[in-house]
C-alpha positions, -999 to 999 in steps of 0.1 A, spaced: -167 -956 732 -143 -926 734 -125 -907 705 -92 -893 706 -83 -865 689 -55 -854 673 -42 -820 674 -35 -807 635 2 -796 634 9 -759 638 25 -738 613 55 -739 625 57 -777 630 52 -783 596 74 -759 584 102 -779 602 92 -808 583 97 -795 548 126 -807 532 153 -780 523 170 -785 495 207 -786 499 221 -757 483 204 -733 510 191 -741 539 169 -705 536 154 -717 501 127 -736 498 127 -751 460 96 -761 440 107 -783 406 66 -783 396 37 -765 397 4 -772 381 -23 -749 391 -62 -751 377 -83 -717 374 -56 -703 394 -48 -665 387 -11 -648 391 -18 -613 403 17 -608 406 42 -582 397 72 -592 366 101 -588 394 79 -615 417 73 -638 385 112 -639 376 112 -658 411 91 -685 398 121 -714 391 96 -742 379 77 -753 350 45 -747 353 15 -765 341 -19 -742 339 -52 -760 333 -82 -729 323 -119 -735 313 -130 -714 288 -162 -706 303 -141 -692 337 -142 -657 319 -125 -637 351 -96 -654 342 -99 -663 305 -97 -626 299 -64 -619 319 -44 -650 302 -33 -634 274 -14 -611 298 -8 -634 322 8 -653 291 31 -626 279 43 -617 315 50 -657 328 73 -647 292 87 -618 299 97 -639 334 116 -664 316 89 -688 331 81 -722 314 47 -718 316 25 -739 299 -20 -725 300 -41 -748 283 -77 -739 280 -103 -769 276 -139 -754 257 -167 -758 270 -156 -755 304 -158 -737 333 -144 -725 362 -138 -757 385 -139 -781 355 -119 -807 372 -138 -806 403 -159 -838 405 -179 -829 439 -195 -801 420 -218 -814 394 -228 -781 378 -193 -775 368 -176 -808 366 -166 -816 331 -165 -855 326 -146 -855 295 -116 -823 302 -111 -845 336 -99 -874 316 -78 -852 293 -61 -832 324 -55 -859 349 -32 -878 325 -14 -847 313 -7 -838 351 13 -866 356 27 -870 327 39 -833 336 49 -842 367 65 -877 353 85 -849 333 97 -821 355 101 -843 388 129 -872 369 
């Protein structure tokens, strides 16, 4: 028996699949983000581009970027970004990550997946 494989798509044939939204066809629009552990090592001009509620899930453990939320905080502010951290104790970095079971946090998954799409439910209608 023989497999066929299947060539993944190149860059630029799946950026001709993304859907434009109508008021530019130069624009790409994002109405949601929800990032976990993620860090935004970005200057205030390139957070004013950020057009989307955001939804930021932290373990308190994940120290590297515990520290830098306050900040981070104050400048998705300064932005005029809806941005929305919430830090779960007793977690760490990778909380939510259920392959990993030194970091995998039973009990924060259960409280984050719901909120995601109820986030989502929220920002996407």
């Amino acid at each position: 028996m023989t497999t066929a494989t299947i060539p993944a798509p190149t860059p630029s044939e799946l950026h001709r699949k993304v859907k434009r939204t109508p008021r530019s066809q130069d624009t790409l629009r994002l109405r949601a983000a929800v990032p976990f552990y993620g860090h935004a090592d970005f200057t205030l001009e390139q957070l004013r581009g950020i057009r989307c509620p955001v939804l930021a899930f932290y373990g308190e453990r994940d120290t590297s970027l515990i520290d830098g939320l306050p900040a981070l905080t104050q400048a998705m502010g300064d932005a005029s970004v809806d941005f929305r951290p919430h830090v779960y104790p007793a977690c760490g970095h990778a909380f939510f990550n259920d392959t990993n079971p030194f970091a995998y946090n039973a009990d924060a998954a259960a409280l984050v997946w719901p909120a995601t799409l109820d986030f989502l439910a929220e920002a996407l209608t």
